[in-house]
PDBQT receptor file of N, H, CA, C and O in Angstrom, charges set to zero:
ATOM      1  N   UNK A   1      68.020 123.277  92.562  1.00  0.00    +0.000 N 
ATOM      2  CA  UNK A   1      66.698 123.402  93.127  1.00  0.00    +0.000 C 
ATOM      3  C   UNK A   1      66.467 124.825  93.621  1.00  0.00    +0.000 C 
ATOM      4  O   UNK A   1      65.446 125.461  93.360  1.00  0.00    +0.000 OA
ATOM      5  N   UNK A   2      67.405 125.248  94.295  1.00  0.00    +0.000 N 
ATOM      6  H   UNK A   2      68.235 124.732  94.507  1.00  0.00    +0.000 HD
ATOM      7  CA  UNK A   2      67.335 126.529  95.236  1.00  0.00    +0.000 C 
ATOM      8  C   UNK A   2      67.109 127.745  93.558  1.00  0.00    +0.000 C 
ATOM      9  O   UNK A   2      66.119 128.470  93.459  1.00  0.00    +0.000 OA
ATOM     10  N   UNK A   3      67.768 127.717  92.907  1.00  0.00    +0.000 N 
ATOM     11  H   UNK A   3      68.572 127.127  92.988  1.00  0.00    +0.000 HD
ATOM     12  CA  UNK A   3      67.767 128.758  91.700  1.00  0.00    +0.000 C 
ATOM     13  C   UNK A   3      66.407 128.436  90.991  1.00  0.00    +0.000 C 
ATOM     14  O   UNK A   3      65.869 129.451  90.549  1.00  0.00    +0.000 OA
ATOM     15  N   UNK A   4      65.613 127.089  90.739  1.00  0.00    +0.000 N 
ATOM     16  H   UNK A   4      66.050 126.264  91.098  1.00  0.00    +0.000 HD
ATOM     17  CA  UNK A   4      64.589 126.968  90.437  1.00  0.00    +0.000 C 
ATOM     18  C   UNK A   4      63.263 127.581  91.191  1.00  0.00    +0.000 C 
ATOM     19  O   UNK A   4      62.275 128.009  90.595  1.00  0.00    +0.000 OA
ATOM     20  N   UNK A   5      63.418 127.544  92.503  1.00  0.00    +0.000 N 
ATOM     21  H   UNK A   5      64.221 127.196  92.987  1.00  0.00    +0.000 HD
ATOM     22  CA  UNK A   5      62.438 127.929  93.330  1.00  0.00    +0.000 C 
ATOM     23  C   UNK A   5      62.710 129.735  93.068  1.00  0.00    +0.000 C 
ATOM     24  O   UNK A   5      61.707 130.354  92.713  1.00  0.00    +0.000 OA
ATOM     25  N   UNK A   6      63.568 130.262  93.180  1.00  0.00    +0.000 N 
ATOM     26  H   UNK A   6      64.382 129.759  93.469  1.00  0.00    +0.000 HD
ATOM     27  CA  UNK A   6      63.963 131.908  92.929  1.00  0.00    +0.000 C 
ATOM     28  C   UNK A   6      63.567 132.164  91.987  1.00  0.00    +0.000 C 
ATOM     29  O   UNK A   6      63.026 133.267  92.073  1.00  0.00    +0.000 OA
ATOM     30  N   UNK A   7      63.471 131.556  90.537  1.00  0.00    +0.000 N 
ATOM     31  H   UNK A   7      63.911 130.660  90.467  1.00  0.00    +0.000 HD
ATOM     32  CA  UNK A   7      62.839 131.833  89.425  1.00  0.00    +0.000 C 
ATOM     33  C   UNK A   7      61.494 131.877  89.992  1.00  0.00    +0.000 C 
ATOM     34  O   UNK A   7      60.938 132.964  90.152  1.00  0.00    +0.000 OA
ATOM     35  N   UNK A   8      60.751 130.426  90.408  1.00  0.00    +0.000 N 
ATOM     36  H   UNK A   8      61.202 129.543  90.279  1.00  0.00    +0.000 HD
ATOM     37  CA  UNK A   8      59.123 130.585  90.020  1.00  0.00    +0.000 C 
ATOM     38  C   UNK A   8      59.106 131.717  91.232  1.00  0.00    +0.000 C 
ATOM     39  O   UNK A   8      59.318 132.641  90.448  1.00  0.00    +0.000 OA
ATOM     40  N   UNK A   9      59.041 132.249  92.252  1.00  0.00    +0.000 N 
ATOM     41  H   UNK A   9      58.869 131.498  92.889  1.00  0.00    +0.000 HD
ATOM     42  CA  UNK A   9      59.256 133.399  93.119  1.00  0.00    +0.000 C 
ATOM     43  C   UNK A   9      59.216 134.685  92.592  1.00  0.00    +0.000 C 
ATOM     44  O   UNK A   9      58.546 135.555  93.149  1.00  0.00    +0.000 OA
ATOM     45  N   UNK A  10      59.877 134.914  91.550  1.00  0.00    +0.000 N 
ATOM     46  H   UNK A  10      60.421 134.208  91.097  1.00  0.00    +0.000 HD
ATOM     47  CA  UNK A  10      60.694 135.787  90.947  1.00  0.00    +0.000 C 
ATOM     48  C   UNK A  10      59.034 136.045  90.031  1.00  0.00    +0.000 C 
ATOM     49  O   UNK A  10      58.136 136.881  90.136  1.00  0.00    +0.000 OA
ATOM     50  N   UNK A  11      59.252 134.904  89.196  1.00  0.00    +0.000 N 
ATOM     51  H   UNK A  11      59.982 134.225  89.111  1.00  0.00    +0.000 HD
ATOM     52  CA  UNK A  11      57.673 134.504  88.154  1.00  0.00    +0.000 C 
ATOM     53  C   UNK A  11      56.511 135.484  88.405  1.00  0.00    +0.000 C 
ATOM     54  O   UNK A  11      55.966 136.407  87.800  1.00  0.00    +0.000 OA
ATOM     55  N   UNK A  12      56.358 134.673  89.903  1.00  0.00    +0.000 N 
ATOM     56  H   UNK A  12      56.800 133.923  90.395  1.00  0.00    +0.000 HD
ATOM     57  CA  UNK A  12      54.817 135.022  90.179  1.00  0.00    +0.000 C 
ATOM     58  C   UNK A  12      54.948 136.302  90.771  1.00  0.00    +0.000 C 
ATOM     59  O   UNK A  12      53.836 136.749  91.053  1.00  0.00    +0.000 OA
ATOM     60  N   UNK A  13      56.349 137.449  91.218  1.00  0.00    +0.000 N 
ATOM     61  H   UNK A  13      57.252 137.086  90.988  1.00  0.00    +0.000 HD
ATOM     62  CA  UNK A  13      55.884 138.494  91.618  1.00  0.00    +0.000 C 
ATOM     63  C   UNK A  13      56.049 139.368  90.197  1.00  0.00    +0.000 C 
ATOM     64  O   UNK A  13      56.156 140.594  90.179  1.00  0.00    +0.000 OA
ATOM     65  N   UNK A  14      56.049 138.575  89.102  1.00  0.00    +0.000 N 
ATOM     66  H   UNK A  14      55.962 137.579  89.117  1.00  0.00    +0.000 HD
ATOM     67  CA  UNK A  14      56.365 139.791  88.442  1.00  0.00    +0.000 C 
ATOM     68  C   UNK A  14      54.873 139.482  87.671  1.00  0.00    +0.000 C 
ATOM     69  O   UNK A  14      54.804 140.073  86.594  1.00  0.00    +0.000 OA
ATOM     70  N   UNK A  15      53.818 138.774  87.967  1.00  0.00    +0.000 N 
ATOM     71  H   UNK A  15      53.874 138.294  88.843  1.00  0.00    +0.000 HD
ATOM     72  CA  UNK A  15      52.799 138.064  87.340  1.00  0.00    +0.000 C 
ATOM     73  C   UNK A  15      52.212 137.019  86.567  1.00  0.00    +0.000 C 
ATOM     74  O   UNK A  15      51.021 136.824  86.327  1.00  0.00    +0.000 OA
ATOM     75  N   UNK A  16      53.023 136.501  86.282  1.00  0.00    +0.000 N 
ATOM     76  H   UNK A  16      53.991 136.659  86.478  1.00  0.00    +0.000 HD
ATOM     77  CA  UNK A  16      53.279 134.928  85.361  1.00  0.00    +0.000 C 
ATOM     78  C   UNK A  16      51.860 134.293  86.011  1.00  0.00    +0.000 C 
ATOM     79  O   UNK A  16      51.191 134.551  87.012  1.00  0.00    +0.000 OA
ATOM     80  N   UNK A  17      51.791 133.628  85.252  1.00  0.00    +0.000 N 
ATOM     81  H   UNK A  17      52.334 133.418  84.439  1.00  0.00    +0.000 HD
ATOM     82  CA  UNK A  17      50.953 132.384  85.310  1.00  0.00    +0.000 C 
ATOM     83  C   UNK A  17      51.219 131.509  85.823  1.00  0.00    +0.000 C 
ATOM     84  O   UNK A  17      51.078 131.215  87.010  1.00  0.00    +0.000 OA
ATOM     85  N   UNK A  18      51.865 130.682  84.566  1.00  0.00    +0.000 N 
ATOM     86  H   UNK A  18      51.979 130.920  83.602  1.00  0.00    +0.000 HD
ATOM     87  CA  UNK A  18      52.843 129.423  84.356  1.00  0.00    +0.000 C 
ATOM     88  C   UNK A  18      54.144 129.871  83.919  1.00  0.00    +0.000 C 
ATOM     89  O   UNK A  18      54.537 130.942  83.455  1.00  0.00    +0.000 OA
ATOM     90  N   UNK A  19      54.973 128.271  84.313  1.00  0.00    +0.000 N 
ATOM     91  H   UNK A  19      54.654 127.401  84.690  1.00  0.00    +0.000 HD
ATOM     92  CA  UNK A  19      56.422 128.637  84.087  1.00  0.00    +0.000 C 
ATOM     93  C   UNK A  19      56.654 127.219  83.208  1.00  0.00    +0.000 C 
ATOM     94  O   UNK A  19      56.473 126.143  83.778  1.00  0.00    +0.000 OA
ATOM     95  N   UNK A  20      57.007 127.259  81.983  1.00  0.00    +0.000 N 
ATOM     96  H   UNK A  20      57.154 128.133  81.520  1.00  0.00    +0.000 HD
ATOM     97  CA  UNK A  20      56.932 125.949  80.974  1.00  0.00    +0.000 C 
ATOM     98  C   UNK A  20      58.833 125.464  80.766  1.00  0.00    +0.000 C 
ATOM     99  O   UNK A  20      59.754 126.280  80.764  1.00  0.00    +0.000 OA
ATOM    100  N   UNK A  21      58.921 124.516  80.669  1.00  0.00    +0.000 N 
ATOM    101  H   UNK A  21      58.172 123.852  80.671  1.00  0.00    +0.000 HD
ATOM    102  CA  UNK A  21      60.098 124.123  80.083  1.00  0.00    +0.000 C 
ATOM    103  C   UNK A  21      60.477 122.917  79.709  1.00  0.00    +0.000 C 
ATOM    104  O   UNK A  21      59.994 121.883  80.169  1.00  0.00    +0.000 OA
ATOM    105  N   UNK A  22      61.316 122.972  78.902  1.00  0.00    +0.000 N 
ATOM    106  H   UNK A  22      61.708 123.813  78.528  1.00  0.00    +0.000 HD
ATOM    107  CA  UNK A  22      61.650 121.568  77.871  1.00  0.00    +0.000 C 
ATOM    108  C   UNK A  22      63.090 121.060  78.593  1.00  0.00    +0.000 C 
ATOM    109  O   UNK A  22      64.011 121.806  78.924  1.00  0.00    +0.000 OA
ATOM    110  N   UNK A  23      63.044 119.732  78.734  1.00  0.00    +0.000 N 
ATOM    111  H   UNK A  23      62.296 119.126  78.465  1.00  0.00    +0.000 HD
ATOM    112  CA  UNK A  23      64.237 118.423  79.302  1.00  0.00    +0.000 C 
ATOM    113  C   UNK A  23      63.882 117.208  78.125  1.00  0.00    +0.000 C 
ATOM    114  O   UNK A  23      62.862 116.768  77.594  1.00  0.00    +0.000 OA
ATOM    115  N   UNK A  24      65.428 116.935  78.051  1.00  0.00    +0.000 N 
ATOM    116  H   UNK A  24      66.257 117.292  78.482  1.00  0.00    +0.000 HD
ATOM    117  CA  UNK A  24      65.699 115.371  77.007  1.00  0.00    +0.000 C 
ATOM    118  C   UNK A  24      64.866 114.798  78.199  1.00  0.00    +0.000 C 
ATOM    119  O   UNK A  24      64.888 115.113  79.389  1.00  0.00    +0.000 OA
ATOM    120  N   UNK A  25      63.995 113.696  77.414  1.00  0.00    +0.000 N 
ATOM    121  H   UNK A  25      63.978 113.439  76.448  1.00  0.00    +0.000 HD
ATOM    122  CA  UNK A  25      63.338 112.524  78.068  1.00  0.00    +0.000 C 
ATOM    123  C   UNK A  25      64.079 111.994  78.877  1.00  0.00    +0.000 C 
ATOM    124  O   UNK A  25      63.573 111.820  79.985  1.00  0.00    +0.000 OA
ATOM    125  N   UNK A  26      65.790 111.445  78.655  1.00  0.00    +0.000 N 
ATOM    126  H   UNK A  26      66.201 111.587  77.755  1.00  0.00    +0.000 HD
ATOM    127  CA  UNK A  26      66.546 110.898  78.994  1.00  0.00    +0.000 C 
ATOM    128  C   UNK A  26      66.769 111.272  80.563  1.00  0.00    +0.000 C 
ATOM    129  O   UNK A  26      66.819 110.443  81.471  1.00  0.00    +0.000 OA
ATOM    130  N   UNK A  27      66.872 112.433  80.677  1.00  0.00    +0.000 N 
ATOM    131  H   UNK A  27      66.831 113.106  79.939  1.00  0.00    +0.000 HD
ATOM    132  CA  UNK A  27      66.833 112.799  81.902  1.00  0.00    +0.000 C 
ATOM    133  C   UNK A  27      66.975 112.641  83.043  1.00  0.00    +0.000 C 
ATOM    134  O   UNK A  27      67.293 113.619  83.719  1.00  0.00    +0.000 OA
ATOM    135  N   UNK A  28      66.805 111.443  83.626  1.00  0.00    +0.000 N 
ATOM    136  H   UNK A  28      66.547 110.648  83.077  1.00  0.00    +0.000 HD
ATOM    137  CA  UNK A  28      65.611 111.398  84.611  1.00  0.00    +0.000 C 
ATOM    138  C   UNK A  28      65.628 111.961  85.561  1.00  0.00    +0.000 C 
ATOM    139  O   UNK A  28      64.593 112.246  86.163  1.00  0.00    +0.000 OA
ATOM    140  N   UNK A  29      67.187 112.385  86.096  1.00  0.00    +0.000 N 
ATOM    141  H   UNK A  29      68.028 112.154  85.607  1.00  0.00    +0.000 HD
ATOM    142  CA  UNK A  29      67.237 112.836  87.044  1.00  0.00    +0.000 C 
ATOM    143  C   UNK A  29      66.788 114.684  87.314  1.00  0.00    +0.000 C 
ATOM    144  O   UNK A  29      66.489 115.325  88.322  1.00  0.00    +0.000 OA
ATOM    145  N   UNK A  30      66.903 114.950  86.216  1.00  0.00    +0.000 N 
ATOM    146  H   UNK A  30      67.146 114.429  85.398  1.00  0.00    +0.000 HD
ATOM    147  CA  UNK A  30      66.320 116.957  85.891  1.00  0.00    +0.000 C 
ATOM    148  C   UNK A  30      65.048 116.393  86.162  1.00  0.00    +0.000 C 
ATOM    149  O   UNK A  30      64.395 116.759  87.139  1.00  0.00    +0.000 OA
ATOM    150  N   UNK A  31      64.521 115.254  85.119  1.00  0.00    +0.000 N 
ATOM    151  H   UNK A  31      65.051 114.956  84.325  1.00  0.00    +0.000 HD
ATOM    152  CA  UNK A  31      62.774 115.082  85.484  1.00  0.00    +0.000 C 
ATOM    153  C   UNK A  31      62.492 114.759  86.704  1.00  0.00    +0.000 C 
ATOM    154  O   UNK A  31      61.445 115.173  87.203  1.00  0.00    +0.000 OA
ATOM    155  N   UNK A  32      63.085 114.218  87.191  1.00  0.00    +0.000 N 
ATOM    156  H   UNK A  32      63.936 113.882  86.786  1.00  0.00    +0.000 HD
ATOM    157  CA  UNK A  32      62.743 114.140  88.575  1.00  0.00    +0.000 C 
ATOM    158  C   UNK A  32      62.770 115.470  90.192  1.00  0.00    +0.000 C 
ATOM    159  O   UNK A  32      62.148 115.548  91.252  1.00  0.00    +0.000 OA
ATOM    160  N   UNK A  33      64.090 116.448  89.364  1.00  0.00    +0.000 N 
ATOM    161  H   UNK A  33      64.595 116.385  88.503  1.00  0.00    +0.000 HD
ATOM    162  CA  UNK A  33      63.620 117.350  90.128  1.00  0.00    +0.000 C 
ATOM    163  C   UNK A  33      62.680 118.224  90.016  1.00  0.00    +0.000 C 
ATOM    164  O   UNK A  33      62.240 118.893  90.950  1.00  0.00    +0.000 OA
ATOM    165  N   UNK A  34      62.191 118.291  88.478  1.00  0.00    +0.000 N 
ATOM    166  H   UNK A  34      62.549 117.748  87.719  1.00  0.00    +0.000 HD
ATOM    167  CA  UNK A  34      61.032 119.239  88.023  1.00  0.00    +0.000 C 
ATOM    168  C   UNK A  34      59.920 118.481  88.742  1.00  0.00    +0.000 C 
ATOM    169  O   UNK A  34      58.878 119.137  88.739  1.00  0.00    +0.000 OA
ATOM    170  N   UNK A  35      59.835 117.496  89.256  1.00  0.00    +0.000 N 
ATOM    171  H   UNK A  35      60.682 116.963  89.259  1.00  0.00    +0.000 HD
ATOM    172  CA  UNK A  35      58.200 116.838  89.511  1.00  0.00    +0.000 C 
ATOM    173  C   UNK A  35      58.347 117.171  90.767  1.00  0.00    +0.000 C 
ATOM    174  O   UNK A  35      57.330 117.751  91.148  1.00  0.00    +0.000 OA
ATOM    175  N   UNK A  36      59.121 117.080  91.575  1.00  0.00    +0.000 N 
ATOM    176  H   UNK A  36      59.947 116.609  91.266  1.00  0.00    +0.000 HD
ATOM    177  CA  UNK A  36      59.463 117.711  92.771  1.00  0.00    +0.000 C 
ATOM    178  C   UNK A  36      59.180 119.397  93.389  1.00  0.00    +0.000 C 
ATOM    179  O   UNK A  36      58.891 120.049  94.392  1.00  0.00    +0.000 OA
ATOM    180  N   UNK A  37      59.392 119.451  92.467  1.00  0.00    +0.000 N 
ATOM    181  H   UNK A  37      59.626 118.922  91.652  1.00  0.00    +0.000 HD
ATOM    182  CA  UNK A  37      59.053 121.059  92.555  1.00  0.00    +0.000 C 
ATOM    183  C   UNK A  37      57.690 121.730  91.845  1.00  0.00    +0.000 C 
ATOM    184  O   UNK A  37      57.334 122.878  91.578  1.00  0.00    +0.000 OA
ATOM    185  N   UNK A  38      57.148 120.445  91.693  1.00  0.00    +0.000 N 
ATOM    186  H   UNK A  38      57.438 119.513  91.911  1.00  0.00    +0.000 HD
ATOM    187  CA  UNK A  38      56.109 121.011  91.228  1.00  0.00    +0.000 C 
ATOM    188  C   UNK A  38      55.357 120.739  89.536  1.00  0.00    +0.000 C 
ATOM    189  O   UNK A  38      54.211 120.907  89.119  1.00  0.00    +0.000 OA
ATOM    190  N   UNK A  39      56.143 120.439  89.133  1.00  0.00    +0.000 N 
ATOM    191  H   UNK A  39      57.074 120.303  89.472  1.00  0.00    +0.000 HD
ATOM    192  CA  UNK A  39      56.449 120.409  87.526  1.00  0.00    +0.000 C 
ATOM    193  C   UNK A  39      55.840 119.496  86.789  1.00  0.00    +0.000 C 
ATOM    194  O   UNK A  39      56.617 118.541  86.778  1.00  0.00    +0.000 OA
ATOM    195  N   UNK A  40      54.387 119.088  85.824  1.00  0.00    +0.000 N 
ATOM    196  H   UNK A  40      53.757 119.864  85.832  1.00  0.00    +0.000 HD
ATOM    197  CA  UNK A  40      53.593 118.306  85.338  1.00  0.00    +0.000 C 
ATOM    198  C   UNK A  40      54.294 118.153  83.589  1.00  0.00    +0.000 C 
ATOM    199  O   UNK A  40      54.618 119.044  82.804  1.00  0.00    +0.000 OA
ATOM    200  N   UNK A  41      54.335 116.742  83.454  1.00  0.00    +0.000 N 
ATOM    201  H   UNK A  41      54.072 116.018  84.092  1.00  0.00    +0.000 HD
ATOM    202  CA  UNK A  41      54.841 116.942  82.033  1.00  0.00    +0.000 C 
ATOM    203  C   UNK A  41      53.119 116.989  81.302  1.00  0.00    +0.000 C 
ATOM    204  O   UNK A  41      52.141 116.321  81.638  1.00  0.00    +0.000 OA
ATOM    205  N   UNK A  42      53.233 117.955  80.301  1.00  0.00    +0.000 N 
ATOM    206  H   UNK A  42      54.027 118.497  80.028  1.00  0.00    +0.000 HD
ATOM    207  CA  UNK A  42      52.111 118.024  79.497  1.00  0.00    +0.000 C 
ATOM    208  C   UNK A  42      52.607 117.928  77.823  1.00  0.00    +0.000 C 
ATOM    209  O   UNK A  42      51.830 118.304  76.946  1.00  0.00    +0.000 OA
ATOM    210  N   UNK A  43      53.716 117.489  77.553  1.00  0.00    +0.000 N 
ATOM    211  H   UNK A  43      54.347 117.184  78.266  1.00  0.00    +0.000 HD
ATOM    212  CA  UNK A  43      53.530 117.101  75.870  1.00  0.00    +0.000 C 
ATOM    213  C   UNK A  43      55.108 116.488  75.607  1.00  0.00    +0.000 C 
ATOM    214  O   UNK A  43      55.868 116.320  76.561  1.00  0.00    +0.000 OA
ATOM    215  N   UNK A  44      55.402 116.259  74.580  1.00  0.00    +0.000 N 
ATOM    216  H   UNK A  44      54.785 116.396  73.805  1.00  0.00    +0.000 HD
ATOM    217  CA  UNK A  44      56.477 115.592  74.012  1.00  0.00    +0.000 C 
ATOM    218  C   UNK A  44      56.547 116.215  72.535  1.00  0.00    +0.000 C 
ATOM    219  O   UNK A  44      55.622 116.461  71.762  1.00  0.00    +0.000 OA
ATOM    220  N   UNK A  45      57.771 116.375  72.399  1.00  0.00    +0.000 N 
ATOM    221  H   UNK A  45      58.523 116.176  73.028  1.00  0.00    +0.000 HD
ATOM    222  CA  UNK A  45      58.591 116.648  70.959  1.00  0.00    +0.000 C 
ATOM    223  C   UNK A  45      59.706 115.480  70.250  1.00  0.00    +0.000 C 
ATOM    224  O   UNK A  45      60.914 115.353  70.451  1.00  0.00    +0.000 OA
ATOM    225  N   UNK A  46      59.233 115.082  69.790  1.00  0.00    +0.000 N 
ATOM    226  H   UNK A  46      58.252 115.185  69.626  1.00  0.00    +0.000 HD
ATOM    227  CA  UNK A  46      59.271 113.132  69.241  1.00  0.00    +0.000 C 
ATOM    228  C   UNK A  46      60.875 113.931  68.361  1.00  0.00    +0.000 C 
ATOM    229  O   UNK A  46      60.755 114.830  67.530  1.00  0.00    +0.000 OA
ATOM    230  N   UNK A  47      61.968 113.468  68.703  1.00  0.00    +0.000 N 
ATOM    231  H   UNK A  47      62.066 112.737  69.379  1.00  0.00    +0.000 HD
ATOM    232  CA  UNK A  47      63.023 113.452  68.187  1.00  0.00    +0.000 C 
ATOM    233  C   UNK A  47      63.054 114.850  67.977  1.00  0.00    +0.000 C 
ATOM    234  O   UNK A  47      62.818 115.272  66.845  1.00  0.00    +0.000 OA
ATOM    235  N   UNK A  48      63.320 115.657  68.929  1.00  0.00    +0.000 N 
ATOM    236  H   UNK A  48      63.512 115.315  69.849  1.00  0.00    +0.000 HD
ATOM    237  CA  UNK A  48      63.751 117.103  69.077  1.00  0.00    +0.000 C 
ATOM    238  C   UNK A  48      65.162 117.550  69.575  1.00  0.00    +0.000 C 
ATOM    239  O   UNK A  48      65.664 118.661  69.410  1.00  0.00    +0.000 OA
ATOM    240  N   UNK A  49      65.897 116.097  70.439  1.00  0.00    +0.000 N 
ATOM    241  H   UNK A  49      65.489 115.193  70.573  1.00  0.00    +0.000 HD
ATOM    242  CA  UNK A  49      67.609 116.752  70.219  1.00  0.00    +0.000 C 
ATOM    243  C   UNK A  49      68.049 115.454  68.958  1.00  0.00    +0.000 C 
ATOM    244  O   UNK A  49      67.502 114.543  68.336  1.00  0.00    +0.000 OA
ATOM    245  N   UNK A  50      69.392 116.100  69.103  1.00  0.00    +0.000 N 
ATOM    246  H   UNK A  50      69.836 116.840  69.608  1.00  0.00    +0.000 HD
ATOM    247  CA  UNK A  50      70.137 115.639  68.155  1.00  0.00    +0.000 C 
ATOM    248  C   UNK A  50      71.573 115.175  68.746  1.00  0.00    +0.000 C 
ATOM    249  O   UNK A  50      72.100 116.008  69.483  1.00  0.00    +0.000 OA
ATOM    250  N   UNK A  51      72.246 114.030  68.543  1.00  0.00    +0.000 N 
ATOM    251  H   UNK A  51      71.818 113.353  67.945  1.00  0.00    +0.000 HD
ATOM    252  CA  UNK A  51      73.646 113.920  69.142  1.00  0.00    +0.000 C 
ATOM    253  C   UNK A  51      73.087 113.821  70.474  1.00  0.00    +0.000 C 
ATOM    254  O   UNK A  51      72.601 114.664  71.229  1.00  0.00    +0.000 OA
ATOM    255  N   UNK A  52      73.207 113.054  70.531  1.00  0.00    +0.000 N 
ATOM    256  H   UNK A  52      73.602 112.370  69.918  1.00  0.00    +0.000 HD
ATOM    257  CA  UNK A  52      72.154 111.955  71.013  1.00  0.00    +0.000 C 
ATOM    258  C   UNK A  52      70.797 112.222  70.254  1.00  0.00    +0.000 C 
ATOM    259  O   UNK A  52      70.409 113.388  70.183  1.00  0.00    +0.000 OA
ATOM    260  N   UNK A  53      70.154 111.352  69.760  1.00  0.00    +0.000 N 
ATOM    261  H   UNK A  53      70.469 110.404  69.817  1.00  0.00    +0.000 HD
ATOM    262  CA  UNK A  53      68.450 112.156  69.531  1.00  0.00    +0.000 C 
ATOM    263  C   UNK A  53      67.879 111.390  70.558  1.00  0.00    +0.000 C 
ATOM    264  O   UNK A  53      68.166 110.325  71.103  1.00  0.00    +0.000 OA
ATOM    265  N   UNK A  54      66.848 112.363  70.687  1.00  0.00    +0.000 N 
ATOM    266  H   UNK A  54      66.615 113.228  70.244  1.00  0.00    +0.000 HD
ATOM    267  CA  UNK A  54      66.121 112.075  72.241  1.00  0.00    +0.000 C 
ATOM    268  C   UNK A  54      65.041 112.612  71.907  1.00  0.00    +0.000 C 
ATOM    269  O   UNK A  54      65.092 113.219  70.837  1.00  0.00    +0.000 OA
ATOM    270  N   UNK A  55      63.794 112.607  72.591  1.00  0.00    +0.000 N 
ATOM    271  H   UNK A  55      63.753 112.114  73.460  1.00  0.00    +0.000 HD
ATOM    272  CA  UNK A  55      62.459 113.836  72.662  1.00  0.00    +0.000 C 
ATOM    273  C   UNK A  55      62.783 114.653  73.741  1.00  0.00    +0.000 C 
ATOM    274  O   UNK A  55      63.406 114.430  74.779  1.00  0.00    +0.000 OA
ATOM    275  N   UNK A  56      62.152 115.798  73.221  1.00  0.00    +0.000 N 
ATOM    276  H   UNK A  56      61.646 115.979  72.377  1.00  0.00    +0.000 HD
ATOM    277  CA  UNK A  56      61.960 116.464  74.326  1.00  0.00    +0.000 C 
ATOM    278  C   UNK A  56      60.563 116.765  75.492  1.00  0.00    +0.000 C 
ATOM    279  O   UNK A  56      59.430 117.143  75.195  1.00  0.00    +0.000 OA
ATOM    280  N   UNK A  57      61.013 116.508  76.602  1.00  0.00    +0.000 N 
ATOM    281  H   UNK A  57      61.933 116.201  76.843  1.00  0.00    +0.000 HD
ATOM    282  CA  UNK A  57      59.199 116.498  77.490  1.00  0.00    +0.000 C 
ATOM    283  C   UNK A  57      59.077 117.896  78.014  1.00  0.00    +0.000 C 
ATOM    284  O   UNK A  57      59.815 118.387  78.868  1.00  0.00    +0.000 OA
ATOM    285  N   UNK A  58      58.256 118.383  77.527  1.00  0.00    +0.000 N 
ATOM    286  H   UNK A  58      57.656 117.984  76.833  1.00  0.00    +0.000 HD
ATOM    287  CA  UNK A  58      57.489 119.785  77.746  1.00  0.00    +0.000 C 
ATOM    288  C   UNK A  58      56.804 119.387  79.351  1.00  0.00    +0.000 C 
ATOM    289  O   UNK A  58      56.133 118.372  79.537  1.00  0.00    +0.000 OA
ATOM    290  N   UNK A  59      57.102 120.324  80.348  1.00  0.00    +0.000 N 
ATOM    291  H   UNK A  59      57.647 121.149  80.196  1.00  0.00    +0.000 HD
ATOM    292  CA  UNK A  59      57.011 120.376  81.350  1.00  0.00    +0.000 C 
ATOM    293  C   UNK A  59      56.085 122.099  81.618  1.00  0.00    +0.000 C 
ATOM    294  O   UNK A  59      56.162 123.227  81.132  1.00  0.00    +0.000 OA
ATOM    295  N   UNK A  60      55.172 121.327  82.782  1.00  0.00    +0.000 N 
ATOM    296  H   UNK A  60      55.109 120.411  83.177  1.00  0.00    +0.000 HD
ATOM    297  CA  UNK A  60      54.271 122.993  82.892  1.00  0.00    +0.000 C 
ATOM    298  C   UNK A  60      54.255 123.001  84.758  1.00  0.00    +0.000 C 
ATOM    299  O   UNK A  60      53.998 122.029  85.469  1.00  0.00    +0.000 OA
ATOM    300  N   UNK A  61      54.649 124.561  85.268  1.00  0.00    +0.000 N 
ATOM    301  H   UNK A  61      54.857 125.351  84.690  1.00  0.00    +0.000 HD
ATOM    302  CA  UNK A  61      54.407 124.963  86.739  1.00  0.00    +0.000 C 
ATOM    303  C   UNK A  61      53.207 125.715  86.645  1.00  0.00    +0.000 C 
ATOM    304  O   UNK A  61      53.366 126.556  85.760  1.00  0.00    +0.000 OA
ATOM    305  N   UNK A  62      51.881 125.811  87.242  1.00  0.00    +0.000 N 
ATOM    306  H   UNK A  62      51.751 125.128  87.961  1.00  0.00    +0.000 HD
ATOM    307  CA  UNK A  62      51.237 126.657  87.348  1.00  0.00    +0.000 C 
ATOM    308  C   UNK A  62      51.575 127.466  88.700  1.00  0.00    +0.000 C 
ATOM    309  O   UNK A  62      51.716 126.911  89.790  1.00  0.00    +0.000 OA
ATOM    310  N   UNK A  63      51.650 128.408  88.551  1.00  0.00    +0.000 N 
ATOM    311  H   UNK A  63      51.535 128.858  87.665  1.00  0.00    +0.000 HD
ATOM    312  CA  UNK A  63      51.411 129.469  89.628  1.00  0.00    +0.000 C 
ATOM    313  C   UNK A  63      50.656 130.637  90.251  1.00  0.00    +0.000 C 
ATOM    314  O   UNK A  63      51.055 131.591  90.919  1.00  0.00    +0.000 OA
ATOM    315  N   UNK A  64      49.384 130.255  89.809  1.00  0.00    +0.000 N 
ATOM    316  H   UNK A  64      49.060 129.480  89.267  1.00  0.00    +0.000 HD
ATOM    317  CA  UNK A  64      48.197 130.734  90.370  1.00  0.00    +0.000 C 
ATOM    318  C   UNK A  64      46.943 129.983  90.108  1.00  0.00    +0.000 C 
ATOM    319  O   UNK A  64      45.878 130.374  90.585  1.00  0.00    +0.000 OA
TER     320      UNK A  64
C-alpha cells in the first residue's frame, strides 16, 4: 500500500493524470487493495494470462 500511495504522489508531481493498471481477476485480494486506494475497474481482457488463464481487470486512478 505504502509504495502504491508513493507512486500516485510521485504521478501527480511529475503531472500525470491517471495512473492505469492490469490484475488477474482472480485476485481479489490486489483488487481489493486497488479499490481502497482509490482504484475503479474500467475494462477486462477476456483470457489475457496464461498458466492459470484468467482475465485481466484494467483498473483506472484519476488524479486530478
Amino acid at each position: 500500500q505504502a509504495l502504491c500511495e508513493a507512486v500516485s504522489v510521485w504521478c501527480r508531481a511529475q503531472g500525470a493524470a491517471v495512473l492505469e493498471l492490469e490484475v488477474r481477476s482472480a485476485g481479489a485480494g490486489a483488487i481489493a487493495l486497488y479499490g481502497r486506494l482509490g482504484f475503479e475497474p474500467v475494462g477486462r481482457r477476456r483470457a489475457y494470462y496464461q498458466e492459470p488463464a484468467d482475465d485481466a481487470l484494467l483498473m483506472r486512478l484519476k488524479l486530478i
